[in-house]
N, C-alpha and C positions, 0 to 999 in steps of 0.2 A: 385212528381218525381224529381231525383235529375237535375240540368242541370247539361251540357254538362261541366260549366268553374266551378264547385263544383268539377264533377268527376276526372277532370284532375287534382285540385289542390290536391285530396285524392292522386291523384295516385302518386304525385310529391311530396307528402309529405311521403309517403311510400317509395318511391323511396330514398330519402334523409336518411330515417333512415336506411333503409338498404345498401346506400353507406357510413353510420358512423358505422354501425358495421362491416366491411369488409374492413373500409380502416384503416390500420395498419403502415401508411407511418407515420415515426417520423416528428419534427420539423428538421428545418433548423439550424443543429448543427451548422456546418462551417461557418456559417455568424455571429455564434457567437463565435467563436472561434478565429475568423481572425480578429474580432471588433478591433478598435484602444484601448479601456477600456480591453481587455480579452490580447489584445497580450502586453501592457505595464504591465500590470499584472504579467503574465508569462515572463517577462522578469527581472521582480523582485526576483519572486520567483526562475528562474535560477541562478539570483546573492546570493542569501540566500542562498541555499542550496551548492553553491560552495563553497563558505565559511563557512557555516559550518561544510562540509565533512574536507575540509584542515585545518580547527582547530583540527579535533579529529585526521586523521592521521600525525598533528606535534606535536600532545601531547602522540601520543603512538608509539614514536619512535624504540621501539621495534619488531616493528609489520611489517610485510612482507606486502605493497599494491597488491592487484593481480588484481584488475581493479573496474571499476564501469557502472553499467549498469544506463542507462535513457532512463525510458516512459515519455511521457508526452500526455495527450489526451482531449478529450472532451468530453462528454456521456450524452446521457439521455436512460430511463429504461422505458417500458411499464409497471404499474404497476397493469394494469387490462390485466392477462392473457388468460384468460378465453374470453367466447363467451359475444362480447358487442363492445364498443364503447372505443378505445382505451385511457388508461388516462396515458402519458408519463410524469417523474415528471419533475423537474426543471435541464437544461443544466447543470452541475458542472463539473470544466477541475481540474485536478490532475497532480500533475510532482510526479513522483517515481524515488527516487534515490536508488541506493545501492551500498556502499563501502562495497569490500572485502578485509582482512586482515587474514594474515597465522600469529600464531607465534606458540613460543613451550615453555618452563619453566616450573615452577611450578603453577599449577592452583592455587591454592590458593592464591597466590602473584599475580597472572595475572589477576583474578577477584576482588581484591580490587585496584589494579591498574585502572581497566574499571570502576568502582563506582568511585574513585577518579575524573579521568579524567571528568566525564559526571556530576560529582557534580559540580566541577570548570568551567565549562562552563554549567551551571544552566540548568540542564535537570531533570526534577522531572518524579517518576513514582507513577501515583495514582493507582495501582494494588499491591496488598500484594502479598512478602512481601517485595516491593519498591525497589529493588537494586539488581546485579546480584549474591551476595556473600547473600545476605538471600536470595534468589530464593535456591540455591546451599543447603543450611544449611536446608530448609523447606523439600525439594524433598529428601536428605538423614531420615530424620524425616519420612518422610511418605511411605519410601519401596523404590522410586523414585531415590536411589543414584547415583548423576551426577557426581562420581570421578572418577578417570582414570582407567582402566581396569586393568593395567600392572603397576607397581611400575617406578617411578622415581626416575633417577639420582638426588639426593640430598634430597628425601622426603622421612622421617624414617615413616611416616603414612602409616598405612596396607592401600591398594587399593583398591576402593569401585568395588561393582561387574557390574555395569554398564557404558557404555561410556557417557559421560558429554554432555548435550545434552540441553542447558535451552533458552528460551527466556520470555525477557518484552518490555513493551512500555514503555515511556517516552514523556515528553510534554514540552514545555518550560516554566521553574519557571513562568514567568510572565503569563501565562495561566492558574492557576494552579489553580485559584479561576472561570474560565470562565465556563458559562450555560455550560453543557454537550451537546453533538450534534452539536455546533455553526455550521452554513453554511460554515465560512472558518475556516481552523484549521490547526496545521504541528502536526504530531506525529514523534516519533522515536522507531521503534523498532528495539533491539539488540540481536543479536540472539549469540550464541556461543556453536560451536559443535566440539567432537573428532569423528575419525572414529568409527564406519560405519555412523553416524548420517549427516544429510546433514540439516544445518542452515535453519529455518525459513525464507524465505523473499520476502518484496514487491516488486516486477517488475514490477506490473502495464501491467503484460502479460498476456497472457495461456500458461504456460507449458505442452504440448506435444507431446511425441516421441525424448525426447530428445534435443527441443528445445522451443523457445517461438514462443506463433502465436498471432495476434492479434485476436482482436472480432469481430466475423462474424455480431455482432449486427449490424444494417443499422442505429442505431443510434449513434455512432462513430466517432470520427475524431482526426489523430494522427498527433501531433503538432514535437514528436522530438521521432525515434523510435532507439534506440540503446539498446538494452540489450541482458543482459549475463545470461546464462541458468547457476540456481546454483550448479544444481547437477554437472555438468561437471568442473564448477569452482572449487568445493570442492574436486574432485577426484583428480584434476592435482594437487592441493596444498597438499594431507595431500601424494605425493609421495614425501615431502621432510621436511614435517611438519604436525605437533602433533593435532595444532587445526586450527579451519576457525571460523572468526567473522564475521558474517554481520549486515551491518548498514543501516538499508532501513528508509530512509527519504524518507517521504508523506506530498508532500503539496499542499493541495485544494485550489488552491488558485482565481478563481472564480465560482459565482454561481447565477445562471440567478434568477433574485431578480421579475420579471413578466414576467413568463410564456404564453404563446399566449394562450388564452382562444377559445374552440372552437366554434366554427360559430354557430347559432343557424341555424334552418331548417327552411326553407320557410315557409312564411305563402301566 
């Protein structure tokens, strides 16, 4: 017969696994978040990304600024959805930038101008086929024609039947050889669109309704919340101009290197 401090320890051991399959409370984002190491971090990557948004909008001086939106957060994801014992992966905080720029000209000149510029300040794209003027050149090749609907002032070229509509990413040259996946990373992706088409890009939000919302996730914590919905950006710009570029820079720039291991259950 079992005793009495057997049967209690079964029942407390039962107990425990079914308060591990039931409890779904993340870790304690915001104590990481706030860390002296996470917030000197992010205050790096603020300065990075500032400067390097003002290099490309003083190298493309043609180009109309219409603002810039910034997330910046902190996250962890339950990766066990399902019925069980929650497995949340490792903390990682991201700053989302994105510069908007209106302009108008000739596409064709304005897209090897954006390849120019993003070469000159060493932004490689390891995605074929690597630059926004063969992006252009590929998607005409393949039915996909990104040229302007309507005929331009000064471009004797028949107009392709579709509005210009393309994006790539980009990485920094000195990255260009790093493991894929690394924990910290910056991408750039640039996007560039005519009406009706509305730019690719990272805000680091949810868009909608017309707006951005954050994440209902309880694993969550927003370090710097300012963004610009881009459908609404792009509408107000193309009432005065031809195209909208955006330039969403993302940079992960911490990531919880030991994860809090969970508790073993009673013995």
């Amino acid at each position: 017969m079992l005793t009495f401090g057997v049967v209690c320890a079964l029942i407390l051991c039962a107990l425990w696994q079914i308060h591990r399959t039931l409890d779904r409370t993340p870790p304690n984002v915001g104590a990481f978040a706030h860390s002296h190491t996470t917030r000197t971090a992010d205050a790096a990557a603020a300065r990075k990304s500032s400067a390097r948004l003002t290099r490309l909008t003083s190298a493309l001086a043609w180009a109309v600024p219409l603002g810039t939106s910034t997330v910046d957060s902190c996250q962890t994801q339950n990766q066990n959805s399902f019925f069980g014992p929650a497995l949340w992966a490792p903390i990682n905080c991201v700053r989302s930038t994105v510069l908007y720029l209106a302009f108008d000209g000739d596409i064709r000149v304005r897209l090897h101008q954006f390849d120019a510029v993003l070469a000159g300040q060493e932004w490689v794209s390891g995605s074929y086929p690597n630059t926004l003027t063969g992006m252009a050149t590929w998607l005409s090749q393949t039915g996909g024609d990104p040229s302007p609907a309507n005929s331009q002032q000064g471009n004797t070229d028949p107009p392709g039947s579709l509005p210009i509509c393309l994006s790539t990413t980009y990485i920094p040259a000195t990255k260009q050889h790093s493991v894929p996946y690394e924990r910290l990373s910056v991408r750039l992706r640039v996007a560039v669109a005519e009406q009706p088409c509305i730019p690719s890009a990272d805000t680091g939000g949810i868009p909608m309704d017309g707006v951005v919302k954050k994440s209902s996730t309880g694993g969550t914590v927003y370090l710097a919340w300012h963004p610009l919905v881009t459908t609404t950006v792009s509408r107000s710009a193309y009432t005065g101009h031809r195209y909208v570029a955006a330039f969403s820079l993302v940079d992960r720039y911490a990531v919880q290197s030991n994860p809090t291991a969970s508790a073993p259950p009673p013995t």
